[in-house]
PQR file of N, CA, C, O and H, with PARSE charges and radii, in Angstrom:
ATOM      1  N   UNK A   1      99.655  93.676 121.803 -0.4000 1.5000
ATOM      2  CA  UNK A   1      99.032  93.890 120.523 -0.0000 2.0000
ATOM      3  C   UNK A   1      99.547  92.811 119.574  0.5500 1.7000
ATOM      4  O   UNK A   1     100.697  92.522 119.907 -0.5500 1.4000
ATOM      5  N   UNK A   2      99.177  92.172 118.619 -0.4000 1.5000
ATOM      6  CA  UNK A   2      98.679  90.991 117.670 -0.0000 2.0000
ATOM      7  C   UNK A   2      99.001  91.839 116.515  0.5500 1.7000
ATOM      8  O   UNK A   2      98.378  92.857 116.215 -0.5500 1.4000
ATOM      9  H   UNK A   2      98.243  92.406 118.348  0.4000 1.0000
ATOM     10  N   UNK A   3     100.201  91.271 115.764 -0.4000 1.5000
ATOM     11  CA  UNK A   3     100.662  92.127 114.505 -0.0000 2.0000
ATOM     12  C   UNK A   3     100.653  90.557 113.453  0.5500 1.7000
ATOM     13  O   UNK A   3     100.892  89.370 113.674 -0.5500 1.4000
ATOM     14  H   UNK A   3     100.708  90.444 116.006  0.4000 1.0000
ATOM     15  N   UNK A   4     100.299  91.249 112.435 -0.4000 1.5000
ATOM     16  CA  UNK A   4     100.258  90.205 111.148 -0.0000 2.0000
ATOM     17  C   UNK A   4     100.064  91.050 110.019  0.5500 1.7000
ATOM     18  O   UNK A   4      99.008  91.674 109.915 -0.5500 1.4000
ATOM     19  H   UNK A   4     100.105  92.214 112.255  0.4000 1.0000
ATOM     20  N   UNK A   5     101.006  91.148 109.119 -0.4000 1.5000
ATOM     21  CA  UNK A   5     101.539  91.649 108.086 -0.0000 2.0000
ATOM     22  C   UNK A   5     100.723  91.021 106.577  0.5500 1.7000
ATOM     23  O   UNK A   5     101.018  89.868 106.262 -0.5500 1.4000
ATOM     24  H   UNK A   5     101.864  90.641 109.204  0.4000 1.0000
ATOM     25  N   UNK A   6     100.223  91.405 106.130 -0.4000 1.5000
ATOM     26  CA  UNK A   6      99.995  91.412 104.589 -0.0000 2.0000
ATOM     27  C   UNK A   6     100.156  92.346 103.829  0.5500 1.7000
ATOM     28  O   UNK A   6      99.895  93.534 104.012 -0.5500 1.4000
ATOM     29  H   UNK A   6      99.984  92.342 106.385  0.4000 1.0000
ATOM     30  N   UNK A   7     100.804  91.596 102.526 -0.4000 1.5000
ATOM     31  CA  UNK A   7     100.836  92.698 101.582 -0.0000 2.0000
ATOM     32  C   UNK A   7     100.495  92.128 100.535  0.5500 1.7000
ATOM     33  O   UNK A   7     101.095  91.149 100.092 -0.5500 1.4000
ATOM     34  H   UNK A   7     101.017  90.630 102.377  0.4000 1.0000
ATOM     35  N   UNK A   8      99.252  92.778  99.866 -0.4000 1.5000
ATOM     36  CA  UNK A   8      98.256  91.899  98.659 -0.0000 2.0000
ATOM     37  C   UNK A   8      99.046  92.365  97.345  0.5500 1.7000
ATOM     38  O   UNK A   8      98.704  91.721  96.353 -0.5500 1.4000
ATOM     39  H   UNK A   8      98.764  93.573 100.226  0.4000 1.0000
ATOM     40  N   UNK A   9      99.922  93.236  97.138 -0.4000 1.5000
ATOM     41  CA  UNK A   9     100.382  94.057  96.118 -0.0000 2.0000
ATOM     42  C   UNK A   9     101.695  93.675  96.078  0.5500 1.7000
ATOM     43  O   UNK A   9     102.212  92.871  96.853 -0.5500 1.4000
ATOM     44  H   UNK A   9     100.199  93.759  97.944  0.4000 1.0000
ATOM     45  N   UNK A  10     102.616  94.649  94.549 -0.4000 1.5000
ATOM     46  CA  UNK A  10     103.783  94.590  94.084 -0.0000 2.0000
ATOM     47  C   UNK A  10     104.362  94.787  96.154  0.5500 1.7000
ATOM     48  O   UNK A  10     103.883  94.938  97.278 -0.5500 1.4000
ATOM     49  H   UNK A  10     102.196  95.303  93.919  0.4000 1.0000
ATOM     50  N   UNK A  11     105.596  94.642  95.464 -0.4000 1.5000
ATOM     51  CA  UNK A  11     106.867  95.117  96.806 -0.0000 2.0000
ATOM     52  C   UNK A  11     106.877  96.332  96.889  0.5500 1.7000
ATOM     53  O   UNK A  11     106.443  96.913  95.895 -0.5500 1.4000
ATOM     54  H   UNK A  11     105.986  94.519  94.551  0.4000 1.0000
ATOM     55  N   UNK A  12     107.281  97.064  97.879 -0.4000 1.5000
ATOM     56  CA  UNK A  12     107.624  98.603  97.905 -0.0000 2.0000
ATOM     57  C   UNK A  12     109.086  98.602  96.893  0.5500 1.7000
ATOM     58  O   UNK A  12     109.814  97.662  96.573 -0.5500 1.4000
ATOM     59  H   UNK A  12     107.634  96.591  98.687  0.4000 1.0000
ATOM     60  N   UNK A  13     109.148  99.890  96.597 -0.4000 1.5000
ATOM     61  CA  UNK A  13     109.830 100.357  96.189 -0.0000 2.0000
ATOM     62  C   UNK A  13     110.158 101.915  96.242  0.5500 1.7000
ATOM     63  O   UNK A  13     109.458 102.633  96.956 -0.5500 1.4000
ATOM     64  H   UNK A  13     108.557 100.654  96.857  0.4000 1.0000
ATOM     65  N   UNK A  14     111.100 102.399  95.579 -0.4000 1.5000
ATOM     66  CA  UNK A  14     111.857 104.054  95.331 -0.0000 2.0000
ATOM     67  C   UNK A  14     110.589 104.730  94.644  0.5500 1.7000
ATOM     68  O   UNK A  14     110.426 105.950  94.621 -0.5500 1.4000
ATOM     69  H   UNK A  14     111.669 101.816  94.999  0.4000 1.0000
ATOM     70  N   UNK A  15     109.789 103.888  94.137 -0.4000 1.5000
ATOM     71  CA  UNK A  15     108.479 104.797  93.379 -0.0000 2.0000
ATOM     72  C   UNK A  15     107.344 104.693  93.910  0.5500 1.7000
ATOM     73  O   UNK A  15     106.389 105.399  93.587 -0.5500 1.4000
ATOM     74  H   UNK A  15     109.922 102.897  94.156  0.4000 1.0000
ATOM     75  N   UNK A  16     107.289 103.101  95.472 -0.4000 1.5000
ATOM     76  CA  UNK A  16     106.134 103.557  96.011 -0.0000 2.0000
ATOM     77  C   UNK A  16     105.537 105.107  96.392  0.5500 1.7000
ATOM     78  O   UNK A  16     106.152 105.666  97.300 -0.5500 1.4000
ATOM     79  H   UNK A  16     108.065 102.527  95.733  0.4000 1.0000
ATOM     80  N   UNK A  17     104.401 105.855  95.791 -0.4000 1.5000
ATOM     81  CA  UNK A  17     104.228 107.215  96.472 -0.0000 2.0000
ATOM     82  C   UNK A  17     103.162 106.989  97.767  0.5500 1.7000
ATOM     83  O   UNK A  17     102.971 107.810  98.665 -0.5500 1.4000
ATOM     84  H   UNK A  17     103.901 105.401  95.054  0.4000 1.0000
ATOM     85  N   UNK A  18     102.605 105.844  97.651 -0.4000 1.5000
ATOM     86  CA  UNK A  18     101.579 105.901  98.625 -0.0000 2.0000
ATOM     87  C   UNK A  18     101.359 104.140  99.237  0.5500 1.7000
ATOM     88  O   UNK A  18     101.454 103.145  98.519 -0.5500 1.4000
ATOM     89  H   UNK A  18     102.760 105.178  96.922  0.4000 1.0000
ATOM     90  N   UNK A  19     101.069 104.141 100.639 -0.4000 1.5000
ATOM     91  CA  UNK A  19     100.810 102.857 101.169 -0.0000 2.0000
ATOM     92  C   UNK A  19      99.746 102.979 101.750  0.5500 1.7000
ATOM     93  O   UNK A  19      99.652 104.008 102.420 -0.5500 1.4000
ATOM     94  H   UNK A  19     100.992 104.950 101.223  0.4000 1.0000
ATOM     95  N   UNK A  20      98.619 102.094 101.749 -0.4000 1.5000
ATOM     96  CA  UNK A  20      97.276 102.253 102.636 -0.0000 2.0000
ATOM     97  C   UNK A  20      97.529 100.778 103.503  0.5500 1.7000
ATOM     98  O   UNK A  20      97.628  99.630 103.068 -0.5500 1.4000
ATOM     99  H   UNK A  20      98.696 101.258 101.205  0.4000 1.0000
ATOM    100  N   UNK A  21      97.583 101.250 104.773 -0.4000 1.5000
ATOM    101  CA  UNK A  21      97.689  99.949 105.955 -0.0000 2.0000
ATOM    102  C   UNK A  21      96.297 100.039 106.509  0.5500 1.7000
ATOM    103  O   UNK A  21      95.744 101.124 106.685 -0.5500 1.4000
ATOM    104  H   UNK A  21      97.503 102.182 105.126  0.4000 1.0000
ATOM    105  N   UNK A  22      95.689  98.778 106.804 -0.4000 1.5000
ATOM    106  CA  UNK A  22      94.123  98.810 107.941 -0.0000 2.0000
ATOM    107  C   UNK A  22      94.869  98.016 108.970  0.5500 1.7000
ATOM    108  O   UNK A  22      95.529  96.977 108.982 -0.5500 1.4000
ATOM    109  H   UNK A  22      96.139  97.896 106.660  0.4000 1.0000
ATOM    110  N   UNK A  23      94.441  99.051 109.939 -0.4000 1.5000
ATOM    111  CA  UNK A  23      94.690  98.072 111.332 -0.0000 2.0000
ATOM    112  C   UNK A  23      93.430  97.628 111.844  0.5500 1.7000
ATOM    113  O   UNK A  23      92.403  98.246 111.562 -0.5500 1.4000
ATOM    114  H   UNK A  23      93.904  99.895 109.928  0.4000 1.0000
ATOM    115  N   UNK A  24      93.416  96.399 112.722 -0.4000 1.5000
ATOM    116  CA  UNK A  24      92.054  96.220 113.194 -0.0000 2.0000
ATOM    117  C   UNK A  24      92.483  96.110 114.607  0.5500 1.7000
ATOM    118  O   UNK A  24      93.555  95.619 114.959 -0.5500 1.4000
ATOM    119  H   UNK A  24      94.250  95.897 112.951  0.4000 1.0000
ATOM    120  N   UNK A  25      91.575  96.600 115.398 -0.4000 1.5000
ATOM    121  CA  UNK A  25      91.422  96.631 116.894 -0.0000 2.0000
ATOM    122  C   UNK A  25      90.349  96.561 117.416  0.5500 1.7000
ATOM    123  O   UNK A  25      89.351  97.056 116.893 -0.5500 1.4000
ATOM    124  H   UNK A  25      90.704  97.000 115.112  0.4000 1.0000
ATOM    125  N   UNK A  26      90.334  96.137 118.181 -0.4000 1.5000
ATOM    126  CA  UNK A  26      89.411  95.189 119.408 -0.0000 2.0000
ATOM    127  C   UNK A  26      88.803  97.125 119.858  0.5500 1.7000
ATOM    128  O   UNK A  26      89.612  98.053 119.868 -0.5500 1.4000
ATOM    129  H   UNK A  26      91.145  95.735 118.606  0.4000 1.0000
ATOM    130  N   UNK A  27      87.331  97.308 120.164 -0.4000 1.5000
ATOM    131  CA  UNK A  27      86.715  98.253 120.730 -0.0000 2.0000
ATOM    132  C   UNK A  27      87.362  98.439 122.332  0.5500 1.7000
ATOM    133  O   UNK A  27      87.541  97.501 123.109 -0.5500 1.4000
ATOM    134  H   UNK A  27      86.674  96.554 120.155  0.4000 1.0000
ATOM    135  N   UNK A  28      87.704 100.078 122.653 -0.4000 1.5000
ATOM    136  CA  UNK A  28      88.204 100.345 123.678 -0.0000 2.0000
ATOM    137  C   UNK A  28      89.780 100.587 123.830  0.5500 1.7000
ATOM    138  O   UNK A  28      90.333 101.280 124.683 -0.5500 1.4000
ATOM    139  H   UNK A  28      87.559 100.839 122.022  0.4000 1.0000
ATOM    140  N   UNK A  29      90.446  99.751 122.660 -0.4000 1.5000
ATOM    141  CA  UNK A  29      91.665  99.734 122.907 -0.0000 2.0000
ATOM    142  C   UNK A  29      92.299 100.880 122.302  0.5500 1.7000
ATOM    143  O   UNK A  29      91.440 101.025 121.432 -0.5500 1.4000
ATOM    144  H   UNK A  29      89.996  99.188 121.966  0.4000 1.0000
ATOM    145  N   UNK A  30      93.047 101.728 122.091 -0.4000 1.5000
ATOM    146  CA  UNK A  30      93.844 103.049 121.736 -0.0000 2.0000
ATOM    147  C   UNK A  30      95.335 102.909 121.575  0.5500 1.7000
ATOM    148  O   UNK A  30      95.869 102.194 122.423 -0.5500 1.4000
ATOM    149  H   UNK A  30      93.744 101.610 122.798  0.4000 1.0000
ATOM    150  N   UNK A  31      95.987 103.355 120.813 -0.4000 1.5000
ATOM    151  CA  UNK A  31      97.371 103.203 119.992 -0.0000 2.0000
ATOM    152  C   UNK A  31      97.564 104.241 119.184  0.5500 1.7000
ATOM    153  O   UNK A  31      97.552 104.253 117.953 -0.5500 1.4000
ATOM    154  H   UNK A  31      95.553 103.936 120.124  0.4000 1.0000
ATOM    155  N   UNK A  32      97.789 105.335 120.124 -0.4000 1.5000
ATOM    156  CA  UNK A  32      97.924 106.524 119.502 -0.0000 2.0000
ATOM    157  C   UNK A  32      99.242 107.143 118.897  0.5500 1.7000
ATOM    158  O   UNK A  32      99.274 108.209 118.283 -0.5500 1.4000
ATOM    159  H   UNK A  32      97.799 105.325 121.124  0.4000 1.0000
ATOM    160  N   UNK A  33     100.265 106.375 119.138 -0.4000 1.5000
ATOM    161  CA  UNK A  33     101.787 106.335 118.115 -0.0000 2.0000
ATOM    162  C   UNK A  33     101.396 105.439 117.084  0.5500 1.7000
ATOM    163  O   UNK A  33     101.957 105.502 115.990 -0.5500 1.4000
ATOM    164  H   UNK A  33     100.239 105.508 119.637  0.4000 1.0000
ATOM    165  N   UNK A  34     100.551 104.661 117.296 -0.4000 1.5000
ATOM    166  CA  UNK A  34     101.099 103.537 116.035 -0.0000 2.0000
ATOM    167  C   UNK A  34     100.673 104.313 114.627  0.5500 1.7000
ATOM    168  O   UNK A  34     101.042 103.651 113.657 -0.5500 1.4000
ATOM    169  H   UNK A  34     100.096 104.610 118.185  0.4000 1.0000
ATOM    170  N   UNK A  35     100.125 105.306 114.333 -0.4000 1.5000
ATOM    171  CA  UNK A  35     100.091 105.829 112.806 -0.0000 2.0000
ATOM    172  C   UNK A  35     101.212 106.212 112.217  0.5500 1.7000
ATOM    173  O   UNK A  35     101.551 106.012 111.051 -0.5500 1.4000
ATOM    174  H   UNK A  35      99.825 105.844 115.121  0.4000 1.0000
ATOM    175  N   UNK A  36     102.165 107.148 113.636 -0.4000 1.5000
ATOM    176  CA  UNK A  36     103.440 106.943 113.177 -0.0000 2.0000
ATOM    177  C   UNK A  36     104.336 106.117 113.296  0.5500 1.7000
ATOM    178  O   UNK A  36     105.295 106.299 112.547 -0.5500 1.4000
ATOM    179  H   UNK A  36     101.889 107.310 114.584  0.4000 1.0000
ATOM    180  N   UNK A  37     104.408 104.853 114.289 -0.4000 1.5000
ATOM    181  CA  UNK A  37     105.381 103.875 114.192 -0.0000 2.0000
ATOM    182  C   UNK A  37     105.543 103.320 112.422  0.5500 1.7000
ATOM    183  O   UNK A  37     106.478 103.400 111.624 -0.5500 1.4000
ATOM    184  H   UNK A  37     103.628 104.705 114.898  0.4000 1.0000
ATOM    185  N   UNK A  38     103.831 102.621 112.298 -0.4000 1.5000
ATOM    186  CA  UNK A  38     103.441 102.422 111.199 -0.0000 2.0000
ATOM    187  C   UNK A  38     104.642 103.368 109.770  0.5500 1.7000
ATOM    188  O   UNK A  38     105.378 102.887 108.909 -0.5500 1.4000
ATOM    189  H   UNK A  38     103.072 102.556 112.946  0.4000 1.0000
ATOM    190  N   UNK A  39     104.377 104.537 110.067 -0.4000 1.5000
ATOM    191  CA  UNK A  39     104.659 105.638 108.827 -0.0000 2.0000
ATOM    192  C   UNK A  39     106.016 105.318 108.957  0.5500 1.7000
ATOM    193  O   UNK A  39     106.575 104.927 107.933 -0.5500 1.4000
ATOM    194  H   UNK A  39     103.779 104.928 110.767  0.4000 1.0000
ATOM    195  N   UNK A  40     106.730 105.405 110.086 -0.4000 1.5000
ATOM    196  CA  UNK A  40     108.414 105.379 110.366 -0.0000 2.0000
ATOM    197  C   UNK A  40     108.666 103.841 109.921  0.5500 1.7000
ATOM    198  O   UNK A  40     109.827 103.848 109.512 -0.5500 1.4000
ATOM    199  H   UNK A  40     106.276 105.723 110.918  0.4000 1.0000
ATOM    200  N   UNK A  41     108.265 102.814 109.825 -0.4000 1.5000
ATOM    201  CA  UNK A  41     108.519 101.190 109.715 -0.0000 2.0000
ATOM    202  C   UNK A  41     108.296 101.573 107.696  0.5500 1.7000
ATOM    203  O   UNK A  41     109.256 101.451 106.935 -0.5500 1.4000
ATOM    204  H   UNK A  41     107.322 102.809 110.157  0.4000 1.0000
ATOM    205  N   UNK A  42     107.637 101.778 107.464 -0.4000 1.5000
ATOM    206  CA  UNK A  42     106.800 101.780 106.152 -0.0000 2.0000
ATOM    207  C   UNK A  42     108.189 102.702 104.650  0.5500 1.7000
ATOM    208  O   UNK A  42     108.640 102.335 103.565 -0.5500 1.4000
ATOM    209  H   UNK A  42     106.857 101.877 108.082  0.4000 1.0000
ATOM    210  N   UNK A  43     108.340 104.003 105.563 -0.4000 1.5000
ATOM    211  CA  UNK A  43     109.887 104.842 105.247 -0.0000 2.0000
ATOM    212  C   UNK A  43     110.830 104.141 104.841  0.5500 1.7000
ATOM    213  O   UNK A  43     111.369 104.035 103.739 -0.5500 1.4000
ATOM    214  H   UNK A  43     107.974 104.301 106.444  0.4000 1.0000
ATOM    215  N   UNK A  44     111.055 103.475 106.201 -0.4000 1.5000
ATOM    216  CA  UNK A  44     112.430 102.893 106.250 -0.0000 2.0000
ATOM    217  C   UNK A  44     112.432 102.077 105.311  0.5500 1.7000
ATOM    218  O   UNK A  44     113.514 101.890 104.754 -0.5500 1.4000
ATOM    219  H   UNK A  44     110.617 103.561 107.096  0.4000 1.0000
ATOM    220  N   UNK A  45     111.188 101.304 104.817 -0.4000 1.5000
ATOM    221  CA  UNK A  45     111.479 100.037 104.189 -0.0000 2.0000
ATOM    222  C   UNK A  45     111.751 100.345 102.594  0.5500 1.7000
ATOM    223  O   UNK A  45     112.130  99.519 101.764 -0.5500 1.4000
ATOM    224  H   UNK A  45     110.310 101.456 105.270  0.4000 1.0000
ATOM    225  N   UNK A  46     111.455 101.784 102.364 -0.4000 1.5000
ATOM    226  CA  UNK A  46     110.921 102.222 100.674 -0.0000 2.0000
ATOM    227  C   UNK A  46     112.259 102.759 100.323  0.5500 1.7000
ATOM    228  O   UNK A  46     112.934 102.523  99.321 -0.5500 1.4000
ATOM    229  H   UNK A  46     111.147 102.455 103.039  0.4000 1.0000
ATOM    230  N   UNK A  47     112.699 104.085 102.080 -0.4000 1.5000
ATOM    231  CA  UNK A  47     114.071 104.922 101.788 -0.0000 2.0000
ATOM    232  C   UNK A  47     113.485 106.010 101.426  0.5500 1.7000
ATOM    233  O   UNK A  47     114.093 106.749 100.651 -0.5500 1.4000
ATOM    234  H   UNK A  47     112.151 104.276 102.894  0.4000 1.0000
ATOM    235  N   UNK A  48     112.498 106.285 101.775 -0.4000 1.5000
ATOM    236  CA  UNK A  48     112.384 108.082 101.459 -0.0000 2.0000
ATOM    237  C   UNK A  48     110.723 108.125 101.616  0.5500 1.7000
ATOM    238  O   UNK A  48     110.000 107.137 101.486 -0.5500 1.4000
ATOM    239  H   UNK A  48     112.004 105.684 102.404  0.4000 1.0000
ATOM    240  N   UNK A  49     110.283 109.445 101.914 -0.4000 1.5000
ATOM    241  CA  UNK A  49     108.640 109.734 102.602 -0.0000 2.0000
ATOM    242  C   UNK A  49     107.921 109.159 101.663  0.5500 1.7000
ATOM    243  O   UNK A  49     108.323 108.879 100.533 -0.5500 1.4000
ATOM    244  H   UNK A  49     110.870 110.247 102.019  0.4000 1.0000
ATOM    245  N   UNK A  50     106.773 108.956 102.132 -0.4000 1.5000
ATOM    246  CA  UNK A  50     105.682 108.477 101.322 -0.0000 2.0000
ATOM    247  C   UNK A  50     104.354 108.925 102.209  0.5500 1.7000
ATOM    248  O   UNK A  50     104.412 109.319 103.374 -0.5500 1.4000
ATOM    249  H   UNK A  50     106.447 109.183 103.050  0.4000 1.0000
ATOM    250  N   UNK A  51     103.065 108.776 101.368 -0.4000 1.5000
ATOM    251  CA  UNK A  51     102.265 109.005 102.009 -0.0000 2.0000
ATOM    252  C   UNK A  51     101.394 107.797 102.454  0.5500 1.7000
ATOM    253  O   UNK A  51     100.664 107.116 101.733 -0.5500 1.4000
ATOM    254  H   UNK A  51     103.018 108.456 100.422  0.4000 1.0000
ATOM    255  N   UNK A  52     101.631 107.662 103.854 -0.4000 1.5000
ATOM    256  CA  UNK A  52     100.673 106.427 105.076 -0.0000 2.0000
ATOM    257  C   UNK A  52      99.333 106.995 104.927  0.5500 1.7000
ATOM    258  O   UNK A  52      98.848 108.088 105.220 -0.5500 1.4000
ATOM    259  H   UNK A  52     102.224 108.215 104.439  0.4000 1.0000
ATOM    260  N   UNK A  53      98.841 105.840 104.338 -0.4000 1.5000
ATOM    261  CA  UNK A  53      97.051 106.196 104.727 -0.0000 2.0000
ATOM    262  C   UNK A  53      96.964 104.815 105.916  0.5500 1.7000
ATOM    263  O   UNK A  53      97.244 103.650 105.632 -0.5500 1.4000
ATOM    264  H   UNK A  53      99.235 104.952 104.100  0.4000 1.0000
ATOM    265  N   UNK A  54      96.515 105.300 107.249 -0.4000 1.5000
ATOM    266  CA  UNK A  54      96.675 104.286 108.271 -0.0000 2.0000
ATOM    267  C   UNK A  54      95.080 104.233 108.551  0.5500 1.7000
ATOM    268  O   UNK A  54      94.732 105.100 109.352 -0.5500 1.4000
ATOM    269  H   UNK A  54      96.288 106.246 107.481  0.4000 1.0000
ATOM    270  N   UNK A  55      93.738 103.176 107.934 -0.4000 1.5000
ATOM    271  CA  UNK A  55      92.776 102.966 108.382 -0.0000 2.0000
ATOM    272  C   UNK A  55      92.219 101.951 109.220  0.5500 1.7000
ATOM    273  O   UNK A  55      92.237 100.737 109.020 -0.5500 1.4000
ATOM    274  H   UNK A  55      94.021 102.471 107.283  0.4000 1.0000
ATOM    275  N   UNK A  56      91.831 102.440 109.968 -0.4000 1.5000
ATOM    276  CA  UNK A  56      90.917 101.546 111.657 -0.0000 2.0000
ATOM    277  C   UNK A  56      89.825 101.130 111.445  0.5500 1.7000
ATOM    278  O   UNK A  56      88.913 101.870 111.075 -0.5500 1.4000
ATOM    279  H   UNK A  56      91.816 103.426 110.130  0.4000 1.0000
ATOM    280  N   UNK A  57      89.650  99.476 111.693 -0.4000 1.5000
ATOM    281  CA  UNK A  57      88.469  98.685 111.466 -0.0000 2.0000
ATOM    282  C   UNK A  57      88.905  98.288 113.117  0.5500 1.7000
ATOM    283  O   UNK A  57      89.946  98.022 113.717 -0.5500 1.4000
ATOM    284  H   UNK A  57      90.391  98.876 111.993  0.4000 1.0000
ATOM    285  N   UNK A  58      87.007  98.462 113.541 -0.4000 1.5000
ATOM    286  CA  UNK A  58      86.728  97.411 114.776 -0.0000 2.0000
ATOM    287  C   UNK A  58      86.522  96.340 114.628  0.5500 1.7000
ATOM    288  O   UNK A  58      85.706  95.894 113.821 -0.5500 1.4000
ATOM    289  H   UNK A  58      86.161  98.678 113.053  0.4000 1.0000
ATOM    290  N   UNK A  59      87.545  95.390 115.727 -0.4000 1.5000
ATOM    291  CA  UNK A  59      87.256  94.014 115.682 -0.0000 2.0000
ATOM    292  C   UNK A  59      86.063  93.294 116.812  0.5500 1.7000
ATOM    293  O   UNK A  59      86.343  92.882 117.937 -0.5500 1.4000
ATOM    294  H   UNK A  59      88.208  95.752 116.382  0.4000 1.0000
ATOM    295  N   UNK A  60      85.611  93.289 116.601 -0.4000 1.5000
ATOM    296  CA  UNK A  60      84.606  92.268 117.874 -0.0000 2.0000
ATOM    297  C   UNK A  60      85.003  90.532 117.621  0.5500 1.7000
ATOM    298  O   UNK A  60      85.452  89.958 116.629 -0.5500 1.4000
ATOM    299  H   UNK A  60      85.383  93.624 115.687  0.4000 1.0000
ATOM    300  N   UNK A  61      84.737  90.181 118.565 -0.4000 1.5000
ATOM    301  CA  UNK A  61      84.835  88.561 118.806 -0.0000 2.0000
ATOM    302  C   UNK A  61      83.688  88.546 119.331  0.5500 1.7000
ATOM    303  O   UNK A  61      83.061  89.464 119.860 -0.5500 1.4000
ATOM    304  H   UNK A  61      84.373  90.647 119.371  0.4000 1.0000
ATOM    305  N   UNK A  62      83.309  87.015 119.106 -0.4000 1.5000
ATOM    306  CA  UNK A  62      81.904  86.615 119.529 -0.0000 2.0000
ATOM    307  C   UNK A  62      82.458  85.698 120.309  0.5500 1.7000
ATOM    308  O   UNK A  62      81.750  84.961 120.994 -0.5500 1.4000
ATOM    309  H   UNK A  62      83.818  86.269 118.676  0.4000 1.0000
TER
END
């Protein structure tokens, strides 16, 4: 799997309450931990829960 990180916004922080991540994946493929890897990586980085909105875009290649 092909990871590349953006973040269009401020830094996280102690007051982030909410993060929205899009993953994109290729049709067929399945990654059924990664909402929580995602949520557990996302935690760690703030220091305390927040709420992961984790949304899925299909990728096609031509």
């Amino acid at each position: 799997m092909d990871v590349r990180v953006v973040q269009e916004q401020a830094a996280l922080s102690h007051r982030t309450e909410k993060v929205i991540v899009t993953v994109g994946r290729p049709p067929g493929e399945r990654h059924p931990e990664l909402h929580r890897e995602i949520e557990r990586s996302v935690e760690d980085r703030v220091g305390h829960e927040v709420v992961v909105d984790v949304r899925v875009s299909l990728v096609v290649s031509r």
